[in-house]
C-alpha positions as CSV (number, residue, x, y, z in Angstrom):
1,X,26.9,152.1,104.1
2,X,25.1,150.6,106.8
3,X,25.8,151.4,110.2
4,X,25.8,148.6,113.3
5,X,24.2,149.8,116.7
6,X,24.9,147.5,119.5
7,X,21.9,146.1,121.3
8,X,22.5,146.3,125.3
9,X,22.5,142.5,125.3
10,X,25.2,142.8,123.0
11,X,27.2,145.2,125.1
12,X,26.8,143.3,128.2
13,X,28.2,140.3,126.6
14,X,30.7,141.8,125.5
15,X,31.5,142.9,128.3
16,X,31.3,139.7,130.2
17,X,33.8,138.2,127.6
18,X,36.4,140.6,128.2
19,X,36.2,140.2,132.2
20,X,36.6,136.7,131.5
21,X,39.4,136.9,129.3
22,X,41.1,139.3,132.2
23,X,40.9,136.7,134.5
24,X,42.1,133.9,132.2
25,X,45.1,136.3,131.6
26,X,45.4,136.8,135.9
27,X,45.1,133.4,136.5
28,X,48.1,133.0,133.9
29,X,50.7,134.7,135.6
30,X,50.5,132.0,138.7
31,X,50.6,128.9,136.4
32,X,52.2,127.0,138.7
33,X,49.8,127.4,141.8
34,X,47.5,129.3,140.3
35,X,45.3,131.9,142.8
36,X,42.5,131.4,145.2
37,X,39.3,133.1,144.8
38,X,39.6,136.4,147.3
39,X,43.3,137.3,145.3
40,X,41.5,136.8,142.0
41,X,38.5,139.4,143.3
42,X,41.1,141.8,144.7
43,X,43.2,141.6,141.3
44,X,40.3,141.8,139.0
45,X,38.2,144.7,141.0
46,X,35.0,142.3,140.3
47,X,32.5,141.2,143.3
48,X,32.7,137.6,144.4
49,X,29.4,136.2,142.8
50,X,30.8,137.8,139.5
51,X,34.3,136.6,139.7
52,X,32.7,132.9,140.4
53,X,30.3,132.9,137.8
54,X,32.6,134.5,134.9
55,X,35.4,131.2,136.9
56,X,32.5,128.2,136.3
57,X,31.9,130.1,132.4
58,X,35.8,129.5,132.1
59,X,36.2,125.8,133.6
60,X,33.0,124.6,131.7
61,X,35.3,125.8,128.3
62,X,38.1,124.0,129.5
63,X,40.5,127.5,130.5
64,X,40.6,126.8,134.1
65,X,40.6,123.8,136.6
66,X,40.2,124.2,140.4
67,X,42.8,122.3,142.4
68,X,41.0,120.1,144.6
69,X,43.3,120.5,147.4
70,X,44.3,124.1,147.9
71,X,41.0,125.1,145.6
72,X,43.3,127.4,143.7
73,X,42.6,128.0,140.0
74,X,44.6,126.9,137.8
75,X,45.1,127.3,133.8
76,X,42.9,124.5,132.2
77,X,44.3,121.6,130.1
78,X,42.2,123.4,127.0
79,X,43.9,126.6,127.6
80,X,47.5,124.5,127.3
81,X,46.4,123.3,123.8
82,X,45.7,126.4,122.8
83,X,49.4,127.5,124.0
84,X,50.5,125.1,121.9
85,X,48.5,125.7,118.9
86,X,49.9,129.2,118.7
87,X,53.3,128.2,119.7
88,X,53.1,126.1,116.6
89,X,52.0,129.1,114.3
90,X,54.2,131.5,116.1
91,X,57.3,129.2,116.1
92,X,59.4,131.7,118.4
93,X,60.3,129.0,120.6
94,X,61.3,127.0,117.3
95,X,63.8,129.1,116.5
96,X,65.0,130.1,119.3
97,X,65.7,126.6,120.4
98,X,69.0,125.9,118.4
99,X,70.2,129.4,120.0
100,X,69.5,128.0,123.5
101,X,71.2,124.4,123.1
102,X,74.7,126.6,121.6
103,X,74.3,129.0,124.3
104,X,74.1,126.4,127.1
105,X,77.1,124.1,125.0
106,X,78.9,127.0,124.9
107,X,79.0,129.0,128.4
108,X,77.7,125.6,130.3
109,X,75.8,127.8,131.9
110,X,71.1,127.7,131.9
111,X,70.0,129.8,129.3
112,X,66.5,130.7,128.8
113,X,64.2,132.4,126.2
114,X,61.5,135.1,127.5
115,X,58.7,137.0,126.1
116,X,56.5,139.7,126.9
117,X,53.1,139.5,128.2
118,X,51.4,142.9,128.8
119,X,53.6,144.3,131.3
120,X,54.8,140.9,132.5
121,X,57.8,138.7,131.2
122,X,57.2,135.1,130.6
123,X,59.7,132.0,130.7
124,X,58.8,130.1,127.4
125,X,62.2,127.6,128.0
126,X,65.1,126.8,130.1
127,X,67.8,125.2,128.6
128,X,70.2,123.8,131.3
129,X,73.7,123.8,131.1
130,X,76.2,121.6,132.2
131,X,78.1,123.0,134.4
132,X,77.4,121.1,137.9
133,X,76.2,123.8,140.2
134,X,73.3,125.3,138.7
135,X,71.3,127.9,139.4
136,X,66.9,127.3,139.8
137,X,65.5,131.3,139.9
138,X,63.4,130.8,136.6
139,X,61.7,128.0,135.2
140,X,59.7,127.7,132.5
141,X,56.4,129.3,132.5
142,X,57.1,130.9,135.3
143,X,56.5,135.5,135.2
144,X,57.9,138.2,136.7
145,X,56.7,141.9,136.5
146,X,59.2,143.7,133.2
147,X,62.5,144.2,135.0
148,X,62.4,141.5,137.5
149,X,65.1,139.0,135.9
150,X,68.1,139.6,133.5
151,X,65.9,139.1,130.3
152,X,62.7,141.0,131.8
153,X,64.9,143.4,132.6
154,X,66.3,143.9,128.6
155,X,63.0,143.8,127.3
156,X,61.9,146.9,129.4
157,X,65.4,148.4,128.4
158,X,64.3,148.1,124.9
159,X,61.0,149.9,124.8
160,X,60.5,153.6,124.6
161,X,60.9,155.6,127.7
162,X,57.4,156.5,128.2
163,X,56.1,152.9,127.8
164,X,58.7,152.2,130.6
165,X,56.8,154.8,132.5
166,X,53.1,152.9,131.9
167,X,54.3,150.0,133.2
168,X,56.7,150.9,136.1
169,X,53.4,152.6,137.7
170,X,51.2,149.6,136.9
171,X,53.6,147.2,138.5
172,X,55.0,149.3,141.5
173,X,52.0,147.9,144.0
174,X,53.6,144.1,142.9
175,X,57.1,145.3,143.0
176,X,56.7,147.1,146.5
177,X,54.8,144.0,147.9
178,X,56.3,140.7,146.6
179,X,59.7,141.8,145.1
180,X,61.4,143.5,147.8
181,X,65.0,143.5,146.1
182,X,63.4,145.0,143.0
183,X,62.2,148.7,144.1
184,X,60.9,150.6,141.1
185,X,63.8,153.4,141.6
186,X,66.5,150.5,141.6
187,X,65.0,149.1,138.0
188,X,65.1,152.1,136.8
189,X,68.8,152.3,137.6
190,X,69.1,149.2,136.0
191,X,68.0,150.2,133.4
192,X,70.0,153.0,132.9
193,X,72.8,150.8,133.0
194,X,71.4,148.2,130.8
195,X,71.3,150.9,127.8
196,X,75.1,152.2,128.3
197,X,76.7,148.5,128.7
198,X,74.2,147.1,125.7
199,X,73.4,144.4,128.1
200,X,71.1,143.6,131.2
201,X,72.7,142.2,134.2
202,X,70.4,141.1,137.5
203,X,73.4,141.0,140.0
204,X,71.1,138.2,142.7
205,X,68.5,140.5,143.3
206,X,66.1,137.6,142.7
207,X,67.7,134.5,144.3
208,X,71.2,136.0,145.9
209,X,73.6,133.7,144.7
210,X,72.0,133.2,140.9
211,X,73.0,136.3,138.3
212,X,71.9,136.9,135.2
213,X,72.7,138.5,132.1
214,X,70.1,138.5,128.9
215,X,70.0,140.5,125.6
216,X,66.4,141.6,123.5
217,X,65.8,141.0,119.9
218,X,63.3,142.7,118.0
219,X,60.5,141.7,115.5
220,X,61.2,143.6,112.2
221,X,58.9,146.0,112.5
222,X,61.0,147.1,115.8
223,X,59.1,145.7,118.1
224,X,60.6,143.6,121.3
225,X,60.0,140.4,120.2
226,X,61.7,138.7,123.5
227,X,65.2,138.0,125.5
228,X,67.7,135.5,125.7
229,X,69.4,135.2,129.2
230,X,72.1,133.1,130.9
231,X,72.1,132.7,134.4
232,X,75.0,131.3,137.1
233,X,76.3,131.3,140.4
234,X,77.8,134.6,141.4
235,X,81.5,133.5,141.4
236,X,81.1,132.8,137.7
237,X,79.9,135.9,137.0
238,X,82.3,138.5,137.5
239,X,83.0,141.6,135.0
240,X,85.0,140.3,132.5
241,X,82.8,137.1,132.2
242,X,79.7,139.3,132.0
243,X,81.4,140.5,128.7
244,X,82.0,137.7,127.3
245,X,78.7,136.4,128.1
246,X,77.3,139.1,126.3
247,X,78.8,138.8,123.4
248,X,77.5,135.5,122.9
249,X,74.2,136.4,123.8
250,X,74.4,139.1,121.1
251,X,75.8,136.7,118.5
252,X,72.4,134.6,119.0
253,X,70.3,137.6,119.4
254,X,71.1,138.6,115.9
255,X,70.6,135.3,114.7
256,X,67.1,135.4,116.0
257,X,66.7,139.0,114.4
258,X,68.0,137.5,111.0
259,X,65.5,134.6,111.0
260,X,62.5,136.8,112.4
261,X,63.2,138.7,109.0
262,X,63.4,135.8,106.9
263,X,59.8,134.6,108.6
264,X,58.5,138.4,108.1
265,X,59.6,138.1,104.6
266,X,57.9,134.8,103.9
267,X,54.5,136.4,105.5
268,X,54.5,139.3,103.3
269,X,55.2,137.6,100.1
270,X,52.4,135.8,101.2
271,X,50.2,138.9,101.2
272,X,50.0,139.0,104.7
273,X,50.5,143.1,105.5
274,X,53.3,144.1,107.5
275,X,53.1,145.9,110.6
276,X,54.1,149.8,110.8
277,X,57.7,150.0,112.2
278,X,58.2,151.1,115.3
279,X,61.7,153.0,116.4
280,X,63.8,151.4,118.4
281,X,65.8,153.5,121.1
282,X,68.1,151.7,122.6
283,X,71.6,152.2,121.9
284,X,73.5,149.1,120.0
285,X,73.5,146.3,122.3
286,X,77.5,145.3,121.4
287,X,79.2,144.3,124.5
């Protein structure tokens, strides 16, 4: 068997590619405005001349633009083909998007489809509904540390207790700091509640007069595979609604869970090797 030593060149290329890709992923979670140059150092824990050079390594591939005006960086129009090239592949959205349309019919209310990103949720759609005051506290693309938001919120709900742990203490400095009505001890009650109703609810905490309630579905190895929300005004949300909200949230949840199967099944037959299972522990999510 022959044995592969990495030269010291190697290594420190290595390591260079996975400081850029950190900051590509950094830089993601602001797609909108992206970040200016002193946040990204602070975030990344990498000097200036590093952080610029590994930036100008990124823009020259196409990952990153800065804006001209505010000098922010920005995700790159190469990085947003690449998006959809896996989105393509992936097809979650796909799927998910004939769940959306009868969710918004249905309620007339926005319903959106999240996913998790490390320990950050991500808006992949918003799906507006009809009903003539709506409510504008996610749009797409837009991310939010796990529990900030009603689908965030069920996603972190849905993992095992110690993996809510990891990422409660990795996001308390952003919680503390930029998402005053979301204190880590509050979440955690939040969650608590998400598990014994089988639903999430975010009751305005983000934007006061928009709730939220949202529903995870799971790959079929177990995994959290994302969240379907609905979000109104407040005077449309009372208990009994919540309910009923929920329960079509957990009609299309299964759906999703029912076609994620039938996708894992094509893979495998295809001889693509499944994943181990991992157990799920949160109670069932019937309304």
């Amino acid at each position: 068997m022959e044995h592969f030593v990495a030269s010291a060149g190697d290594l420190s290329g290595s390591q260079s590619v996975d400081r850029a890709l950190r900051l590509l992923a950094l830089i993601g979670r602001e797609p909108a405005g992206g970040l200016p140059l002193s946040e990204i150092v602070i975030e990344s824990g990498l000097n200036k001349p590093t952080a610029r050079r590994l930036l100008l390594a990124l823009m020259r591939a196409g990952l990153v633009e800065q804006e001209a005006v505010s000098r922010h960086y920005c995700l790159g129009e190469e990085a947003f083909v690449l998006g959809v090239l896996a989105a393509r592949r992936h097809g979650l959205l796909e799927l998910a998007m004939e769940s959306l349309r009868r969710l918004s019919a249905n309620t007339m209310d926005t319903s959106f489809l999240s996913i998790r990103r490390e320990n950050y949720s991500v808006c992949l759609h918003r799906e507006e509904g009809t009903y003539p005051v709506r409510t504008h506290a996610l749009q797409t693309g837009q991310q939010h540390p796990l529990g900030v938001g009603a689908g965030s919120l069920a996603m972190l709900a849905a993992l095992p207790d110690g993996e809510i742990e990891r990422i409660m203490a990795a996001n308390e400095k952003a919680l503390l700091t930029q998402y005053p009505g979301f204190p880590p001890d509050e979440i955690r009650a939040d969650l608590a509640l998400a598990r014994k109703r089988g639903f999430s609810l975010n009751p305005g905490r983000l934007v006061a007069s928009s709730w939220g309630v949202g529903i995870a579905f799971r790959y079929p190895d177990g995994r959290v595979a994302g969240a379907l929300s609905l979000a109104a005004i407040d005077s449309r949300m009372v208990p009994a609604r919540q309910v009923e909200l929920a329960r079509h949230l957990s009609t299309e949840a299964e759906r999703m869970e029912r076609l994620l199967g039938q996708m894992f099944i094509r893979k495998t037959s295809h001889g693509e090797a499944p994943q181990p299972r991992a157990r799920p522990i949160t109670k069932s999510r019937s309304a």
